[in-house]
N, CA, C and O atoms as a Tinker XYZ file with bonds, in Angstrom:
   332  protein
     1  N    109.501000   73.894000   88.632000    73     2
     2  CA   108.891000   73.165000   89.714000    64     1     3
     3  C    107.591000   72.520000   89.212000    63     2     4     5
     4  O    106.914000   72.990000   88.297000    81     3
     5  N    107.227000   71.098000   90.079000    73     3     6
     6  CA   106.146000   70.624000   89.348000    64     5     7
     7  C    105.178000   70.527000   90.771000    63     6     8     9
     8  O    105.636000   70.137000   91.845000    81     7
     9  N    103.842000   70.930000   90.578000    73     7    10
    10  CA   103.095000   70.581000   91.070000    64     9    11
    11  C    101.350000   69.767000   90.985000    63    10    12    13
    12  O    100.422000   70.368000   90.444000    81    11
    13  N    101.200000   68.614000   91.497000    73    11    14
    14  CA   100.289000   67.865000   91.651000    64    13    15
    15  C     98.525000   68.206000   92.539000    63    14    16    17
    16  O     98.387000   68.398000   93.747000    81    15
    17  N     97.499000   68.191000   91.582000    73    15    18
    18  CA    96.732000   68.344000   92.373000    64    17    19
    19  C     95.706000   66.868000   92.222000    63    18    20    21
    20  O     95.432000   65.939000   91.462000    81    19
    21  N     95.516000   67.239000   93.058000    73    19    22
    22  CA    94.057000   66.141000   93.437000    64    21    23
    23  C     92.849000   66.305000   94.019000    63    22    24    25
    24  O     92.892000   67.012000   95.026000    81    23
    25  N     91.666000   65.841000   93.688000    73    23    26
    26  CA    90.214000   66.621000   93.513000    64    25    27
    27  C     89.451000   65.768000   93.161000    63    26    28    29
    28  O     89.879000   64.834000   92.484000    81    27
    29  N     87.890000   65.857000   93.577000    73    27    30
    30  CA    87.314000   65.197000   93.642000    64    29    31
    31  C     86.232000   66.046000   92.870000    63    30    32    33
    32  O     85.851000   67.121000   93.331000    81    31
    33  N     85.647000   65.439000   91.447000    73    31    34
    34  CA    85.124000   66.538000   90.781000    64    33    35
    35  C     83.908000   65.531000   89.541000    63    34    36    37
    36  O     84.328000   64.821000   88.627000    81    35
    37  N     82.356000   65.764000   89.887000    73    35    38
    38  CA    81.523000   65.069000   89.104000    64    37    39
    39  C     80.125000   65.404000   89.380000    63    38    40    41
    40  O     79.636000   66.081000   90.284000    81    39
    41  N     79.612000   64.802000   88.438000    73    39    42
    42  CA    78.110000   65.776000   88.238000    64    41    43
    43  C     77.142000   65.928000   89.613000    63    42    44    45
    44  O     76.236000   66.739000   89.808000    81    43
    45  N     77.849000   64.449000   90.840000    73    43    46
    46  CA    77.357000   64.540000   91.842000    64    45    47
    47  C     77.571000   65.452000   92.765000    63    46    48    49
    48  O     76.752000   66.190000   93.312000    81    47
    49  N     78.937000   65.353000   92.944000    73    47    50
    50  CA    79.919000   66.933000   94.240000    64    49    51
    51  C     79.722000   68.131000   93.420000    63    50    52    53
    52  O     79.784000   69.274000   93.872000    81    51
    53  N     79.475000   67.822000   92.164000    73    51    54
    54  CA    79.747000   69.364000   91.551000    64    53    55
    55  C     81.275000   69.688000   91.127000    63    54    56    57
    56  O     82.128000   68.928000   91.584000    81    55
    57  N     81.657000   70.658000   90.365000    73    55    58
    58  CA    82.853000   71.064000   89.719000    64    57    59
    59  C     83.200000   72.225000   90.419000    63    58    60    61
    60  O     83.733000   72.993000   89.618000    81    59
    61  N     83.110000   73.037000   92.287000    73    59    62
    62  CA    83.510000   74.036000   92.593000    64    61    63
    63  C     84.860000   73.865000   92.813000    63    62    64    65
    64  O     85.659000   74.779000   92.606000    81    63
    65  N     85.329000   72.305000   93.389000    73    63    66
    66  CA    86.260000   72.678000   94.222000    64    65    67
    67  C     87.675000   72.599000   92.813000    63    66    68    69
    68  O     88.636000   73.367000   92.819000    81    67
    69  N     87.483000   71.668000   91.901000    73    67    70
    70  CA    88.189000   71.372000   90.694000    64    69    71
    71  C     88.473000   73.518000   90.139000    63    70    72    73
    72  O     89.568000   74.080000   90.164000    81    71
    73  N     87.561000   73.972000   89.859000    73    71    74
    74  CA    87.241000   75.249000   89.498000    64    73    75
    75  C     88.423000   76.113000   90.443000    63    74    76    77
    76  O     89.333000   76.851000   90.063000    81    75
    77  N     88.016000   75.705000   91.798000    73    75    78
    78  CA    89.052000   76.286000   92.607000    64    77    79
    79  C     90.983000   76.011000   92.246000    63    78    80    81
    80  O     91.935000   76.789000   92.307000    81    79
    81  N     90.899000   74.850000   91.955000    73    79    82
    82  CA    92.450000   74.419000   91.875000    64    81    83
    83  C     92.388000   74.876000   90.932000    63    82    84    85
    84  O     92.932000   75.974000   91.048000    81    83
    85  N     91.992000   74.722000   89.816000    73    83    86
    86  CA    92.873000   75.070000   88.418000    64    85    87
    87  C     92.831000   77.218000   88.551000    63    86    88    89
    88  O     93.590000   77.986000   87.959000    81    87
    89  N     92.067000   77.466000   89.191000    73    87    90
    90  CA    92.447000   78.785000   89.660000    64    89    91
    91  C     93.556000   78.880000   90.061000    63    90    92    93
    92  O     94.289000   79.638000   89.426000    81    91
    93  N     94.076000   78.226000   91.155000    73    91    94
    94  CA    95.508000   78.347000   91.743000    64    93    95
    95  C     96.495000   77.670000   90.669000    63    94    96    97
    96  O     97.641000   78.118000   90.646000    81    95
    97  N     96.244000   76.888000   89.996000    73    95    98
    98  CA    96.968000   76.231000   88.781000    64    97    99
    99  C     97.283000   76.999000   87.828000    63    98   100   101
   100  O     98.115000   76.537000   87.047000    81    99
   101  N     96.659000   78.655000   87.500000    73    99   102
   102  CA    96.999000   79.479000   86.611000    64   101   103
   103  C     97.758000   80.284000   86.904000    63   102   104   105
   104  O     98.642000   80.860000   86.270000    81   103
   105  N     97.303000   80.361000   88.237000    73   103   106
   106  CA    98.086000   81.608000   89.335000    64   105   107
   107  C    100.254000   80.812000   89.279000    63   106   108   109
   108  O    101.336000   81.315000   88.977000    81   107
   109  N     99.895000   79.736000   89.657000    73   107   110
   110  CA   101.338000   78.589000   89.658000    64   109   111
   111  C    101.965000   78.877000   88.093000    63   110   112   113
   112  O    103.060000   79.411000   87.913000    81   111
   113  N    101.394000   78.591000   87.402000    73   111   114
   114  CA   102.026000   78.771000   86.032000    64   113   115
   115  C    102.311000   80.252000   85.523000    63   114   116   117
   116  O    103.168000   80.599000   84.711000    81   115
   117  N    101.639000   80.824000   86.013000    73   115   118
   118  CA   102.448000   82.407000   85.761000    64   117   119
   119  C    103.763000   82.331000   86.179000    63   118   120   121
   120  O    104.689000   82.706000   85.460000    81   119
   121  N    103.943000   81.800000   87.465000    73   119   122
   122  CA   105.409000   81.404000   88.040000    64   121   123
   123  C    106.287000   80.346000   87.567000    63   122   124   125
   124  O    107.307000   79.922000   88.110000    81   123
   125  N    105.673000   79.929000   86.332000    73   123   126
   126  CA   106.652000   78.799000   85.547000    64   125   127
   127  C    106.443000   77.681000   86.539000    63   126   128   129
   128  O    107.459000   77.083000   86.893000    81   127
   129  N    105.508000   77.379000   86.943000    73   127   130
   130  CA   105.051000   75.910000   87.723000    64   129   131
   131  C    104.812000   74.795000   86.918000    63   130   132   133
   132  O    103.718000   75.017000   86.399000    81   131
   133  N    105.056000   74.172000   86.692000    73   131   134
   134  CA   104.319000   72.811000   85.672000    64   133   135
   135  C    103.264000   72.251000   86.628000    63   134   136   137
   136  O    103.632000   71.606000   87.611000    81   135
   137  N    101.837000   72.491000   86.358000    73   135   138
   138  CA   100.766000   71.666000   86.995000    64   137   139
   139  C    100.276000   70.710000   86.335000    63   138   140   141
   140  O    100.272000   70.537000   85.116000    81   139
   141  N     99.758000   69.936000   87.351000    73   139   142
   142  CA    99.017000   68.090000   86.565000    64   141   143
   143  C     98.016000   68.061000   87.657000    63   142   144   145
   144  O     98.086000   68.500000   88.805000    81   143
   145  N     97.065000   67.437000   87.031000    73   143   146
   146  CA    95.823000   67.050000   87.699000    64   145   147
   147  C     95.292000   65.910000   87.611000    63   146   148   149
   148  O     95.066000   65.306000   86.561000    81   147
   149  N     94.984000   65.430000   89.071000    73   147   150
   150  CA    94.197000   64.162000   88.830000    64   149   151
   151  C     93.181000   63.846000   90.205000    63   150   152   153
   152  O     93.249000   63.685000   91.423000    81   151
   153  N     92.101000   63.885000   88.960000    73   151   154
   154  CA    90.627000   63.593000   89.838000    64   153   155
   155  C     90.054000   62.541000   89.500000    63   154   156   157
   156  O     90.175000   61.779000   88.541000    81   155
   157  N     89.090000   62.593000   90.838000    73   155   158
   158  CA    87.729000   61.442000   90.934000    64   157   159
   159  C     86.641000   62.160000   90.222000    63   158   160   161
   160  O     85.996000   63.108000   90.670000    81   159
   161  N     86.477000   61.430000   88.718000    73   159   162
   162  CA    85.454000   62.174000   88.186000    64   161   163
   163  C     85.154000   61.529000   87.208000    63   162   164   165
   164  O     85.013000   60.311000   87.321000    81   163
   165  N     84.990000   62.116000   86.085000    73   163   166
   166  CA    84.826000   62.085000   85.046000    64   165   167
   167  C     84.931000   62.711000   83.604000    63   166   168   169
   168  O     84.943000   63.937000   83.489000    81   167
   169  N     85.006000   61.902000   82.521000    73   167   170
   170  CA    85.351000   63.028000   80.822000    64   169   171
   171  C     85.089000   64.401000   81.190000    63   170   172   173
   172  O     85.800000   65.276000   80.695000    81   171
   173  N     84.278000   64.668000   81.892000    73   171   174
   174  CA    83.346000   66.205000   81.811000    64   173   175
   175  C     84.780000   67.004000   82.793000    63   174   176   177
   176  O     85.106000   68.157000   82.512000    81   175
   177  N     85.396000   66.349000   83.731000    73   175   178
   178  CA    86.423000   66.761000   84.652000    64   177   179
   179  C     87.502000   67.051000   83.636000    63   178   180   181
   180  O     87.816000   68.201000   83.327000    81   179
   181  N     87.929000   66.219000   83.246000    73   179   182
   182  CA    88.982000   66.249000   82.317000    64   181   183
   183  C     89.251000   67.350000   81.169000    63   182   184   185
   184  O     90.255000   68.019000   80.924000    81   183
   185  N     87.509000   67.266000   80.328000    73   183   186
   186  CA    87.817000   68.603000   79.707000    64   185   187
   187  C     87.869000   69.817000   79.928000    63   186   188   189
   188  O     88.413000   70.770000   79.371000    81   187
   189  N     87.197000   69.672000   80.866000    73   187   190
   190  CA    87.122000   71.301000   82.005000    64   189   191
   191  C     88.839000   71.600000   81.989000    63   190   192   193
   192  O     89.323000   72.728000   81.896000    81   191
   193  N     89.544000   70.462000   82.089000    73   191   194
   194  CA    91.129000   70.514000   82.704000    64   193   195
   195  C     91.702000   70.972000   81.639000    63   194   196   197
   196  O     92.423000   71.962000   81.516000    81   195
   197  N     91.378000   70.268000   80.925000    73   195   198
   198  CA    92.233000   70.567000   79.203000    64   197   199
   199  C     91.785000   72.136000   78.730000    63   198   200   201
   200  O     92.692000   72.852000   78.305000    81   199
   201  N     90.194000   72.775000   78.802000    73   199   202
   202  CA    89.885000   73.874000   78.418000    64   201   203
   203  C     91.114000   74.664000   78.939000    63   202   204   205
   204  O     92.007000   75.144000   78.240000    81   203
   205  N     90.980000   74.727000   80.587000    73   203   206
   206  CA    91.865000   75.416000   81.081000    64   205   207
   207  C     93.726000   75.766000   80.786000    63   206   208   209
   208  O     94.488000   76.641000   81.197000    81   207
   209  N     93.927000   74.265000   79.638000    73   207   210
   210  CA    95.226000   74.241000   79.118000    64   209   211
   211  C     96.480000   73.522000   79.806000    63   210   212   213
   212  O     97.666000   73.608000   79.487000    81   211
   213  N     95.917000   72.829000   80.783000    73   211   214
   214  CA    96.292000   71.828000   81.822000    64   213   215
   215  C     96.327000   70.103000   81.378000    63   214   216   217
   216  O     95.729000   69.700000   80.380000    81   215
   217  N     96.812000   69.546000   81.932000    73   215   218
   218  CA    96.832000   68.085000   81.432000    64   217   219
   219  C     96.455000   67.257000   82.703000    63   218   220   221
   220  O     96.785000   67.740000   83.786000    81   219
   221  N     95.738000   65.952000   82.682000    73   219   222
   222  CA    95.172000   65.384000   83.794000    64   221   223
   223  C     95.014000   63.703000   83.459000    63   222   224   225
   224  O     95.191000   63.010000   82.457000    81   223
   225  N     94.651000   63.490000   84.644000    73   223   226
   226  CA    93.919000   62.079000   84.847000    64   225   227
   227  C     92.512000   61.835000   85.382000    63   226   228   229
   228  O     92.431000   62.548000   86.383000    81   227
   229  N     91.317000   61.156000   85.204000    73   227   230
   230  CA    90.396000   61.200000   85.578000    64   229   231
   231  C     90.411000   59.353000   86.368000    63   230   232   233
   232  O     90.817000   58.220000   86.110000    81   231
   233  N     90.007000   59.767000   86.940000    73   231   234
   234  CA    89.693000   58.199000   87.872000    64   233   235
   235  C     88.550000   57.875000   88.530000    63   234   236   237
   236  O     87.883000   58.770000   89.049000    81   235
   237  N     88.145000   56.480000   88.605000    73   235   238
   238  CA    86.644000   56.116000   88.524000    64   237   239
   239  C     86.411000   56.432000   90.616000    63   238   240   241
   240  O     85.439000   56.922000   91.190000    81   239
   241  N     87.588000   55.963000   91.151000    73   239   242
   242  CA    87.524000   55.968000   92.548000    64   241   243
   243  C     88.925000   55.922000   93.051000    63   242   244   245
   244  O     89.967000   55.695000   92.436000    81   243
   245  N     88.616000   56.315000   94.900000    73   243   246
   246  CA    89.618000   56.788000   95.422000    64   245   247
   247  C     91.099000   55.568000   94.980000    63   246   248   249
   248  O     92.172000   56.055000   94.623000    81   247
   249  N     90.896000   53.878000   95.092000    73   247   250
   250  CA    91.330000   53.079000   95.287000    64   249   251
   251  C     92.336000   53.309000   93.677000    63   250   252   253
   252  O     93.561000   53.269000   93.559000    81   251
   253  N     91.252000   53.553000   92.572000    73   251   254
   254  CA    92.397000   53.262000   91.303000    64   253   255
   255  C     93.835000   54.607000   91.508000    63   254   256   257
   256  O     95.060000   54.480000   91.503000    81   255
   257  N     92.864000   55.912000   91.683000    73   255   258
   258  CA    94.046000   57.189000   92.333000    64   257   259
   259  C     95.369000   56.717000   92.856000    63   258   260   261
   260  O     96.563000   56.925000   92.640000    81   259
   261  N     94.413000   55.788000   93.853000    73   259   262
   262  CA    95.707000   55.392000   95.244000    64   261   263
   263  C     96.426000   54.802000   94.273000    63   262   264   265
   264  O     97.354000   55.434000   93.767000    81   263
   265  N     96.199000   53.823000   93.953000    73   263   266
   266  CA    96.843000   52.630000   93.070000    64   265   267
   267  C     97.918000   53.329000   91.795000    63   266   268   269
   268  O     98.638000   52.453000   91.315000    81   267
   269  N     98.072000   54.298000   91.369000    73   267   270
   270  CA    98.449000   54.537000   90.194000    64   269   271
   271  C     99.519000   55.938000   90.851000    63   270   272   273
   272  O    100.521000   56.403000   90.308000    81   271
   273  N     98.998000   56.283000   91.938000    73   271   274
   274  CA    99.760000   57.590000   92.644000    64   273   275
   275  C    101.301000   56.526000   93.125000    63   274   276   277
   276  O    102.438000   56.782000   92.727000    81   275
   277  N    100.931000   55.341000   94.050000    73   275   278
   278  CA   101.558000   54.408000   94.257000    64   277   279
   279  C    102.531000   54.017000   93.149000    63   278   280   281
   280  O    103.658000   54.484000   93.316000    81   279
   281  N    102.413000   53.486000   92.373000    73   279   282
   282  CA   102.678000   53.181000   91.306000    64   281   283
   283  C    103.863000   54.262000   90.448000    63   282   284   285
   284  O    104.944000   54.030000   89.905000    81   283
   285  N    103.083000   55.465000   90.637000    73   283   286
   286  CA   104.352000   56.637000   89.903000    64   285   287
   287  C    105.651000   56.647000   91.004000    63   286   288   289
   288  O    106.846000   56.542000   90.726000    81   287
   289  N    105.013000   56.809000   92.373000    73   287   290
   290  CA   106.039000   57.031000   93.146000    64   289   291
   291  C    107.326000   56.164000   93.290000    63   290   292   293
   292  O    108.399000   56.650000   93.647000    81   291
   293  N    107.134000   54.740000   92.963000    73   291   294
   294  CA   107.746000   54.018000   93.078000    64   293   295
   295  C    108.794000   53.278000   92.044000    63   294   296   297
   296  O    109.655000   52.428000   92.269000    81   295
   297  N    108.223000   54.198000   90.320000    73   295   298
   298  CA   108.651000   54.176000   89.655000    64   297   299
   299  C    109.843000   55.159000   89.393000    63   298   300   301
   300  O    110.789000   55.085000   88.609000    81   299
   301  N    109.400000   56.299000   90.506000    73   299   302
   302  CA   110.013000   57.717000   90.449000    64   301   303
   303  C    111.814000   57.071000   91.366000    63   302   304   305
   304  O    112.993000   57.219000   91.043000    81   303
   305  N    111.035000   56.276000   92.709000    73   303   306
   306  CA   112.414000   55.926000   93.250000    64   305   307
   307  C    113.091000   54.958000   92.520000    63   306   308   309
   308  O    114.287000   55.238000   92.443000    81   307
   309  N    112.789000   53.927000   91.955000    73   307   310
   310  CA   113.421000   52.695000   91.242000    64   309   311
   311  C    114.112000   53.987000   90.344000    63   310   312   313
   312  O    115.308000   53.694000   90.348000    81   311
   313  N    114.049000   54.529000   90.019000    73   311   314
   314  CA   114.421000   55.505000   89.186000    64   313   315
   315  C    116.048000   56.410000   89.276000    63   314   316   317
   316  O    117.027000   56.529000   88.539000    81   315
   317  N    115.646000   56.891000   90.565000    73   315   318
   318  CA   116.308000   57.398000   91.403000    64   317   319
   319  C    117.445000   56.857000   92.149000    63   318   320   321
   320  O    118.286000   57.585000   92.678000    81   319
   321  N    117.478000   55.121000   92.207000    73   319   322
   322  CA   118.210000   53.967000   92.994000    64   321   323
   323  C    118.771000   53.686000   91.906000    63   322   324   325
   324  O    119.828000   53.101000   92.144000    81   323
   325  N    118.562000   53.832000   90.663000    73   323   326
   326  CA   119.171000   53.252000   89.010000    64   325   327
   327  C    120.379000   54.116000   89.007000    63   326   328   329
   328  O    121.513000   53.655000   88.876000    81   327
   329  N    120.032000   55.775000   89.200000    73   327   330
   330  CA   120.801000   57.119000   88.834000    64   329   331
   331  C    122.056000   56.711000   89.888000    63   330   332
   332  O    123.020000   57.465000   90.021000    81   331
């Protein structure tokens, strides 16, 4: 099973709530979860993600997120309409 998080994580909000998910992201992968992450942040977000042994995306704002979340999904059905 794969699961997606999303978070809002930078020197301004602070790194609690990011801290929080990848908590539950370790807890998921004990259960053979595949987790991915992708935040509003920055490099400093990202490596926090990678320390943890996780793989991610960092994004400058909500709009590029939207834009690229959009973007997978629709690649996922064109995908799916091919099969």
């Amino acid at each position: 099973m794969k699961f997606e998080f999303y978070c809002l994580a930078n020197n301004r909000s602070g790194y609690g709530h990011l801290n929080r998910c990848l908590t539950l992201g370790k807890a998921l992968r004990k259960k053979k979860w595949e987790c991915n992450y992708n935040v509003i942040g920055n490099s400093t977000s990202i490596n926090i993600i990678k320390d943890f042994g996780f793989s991610g995306k960092s994004f400058l704002s909500f709009s590029s997120l939207k834009n690229d979340t959009c973007s997978k999904k629709n690649k996922t059905l064109n995908s799916r309409i091919a099969i």
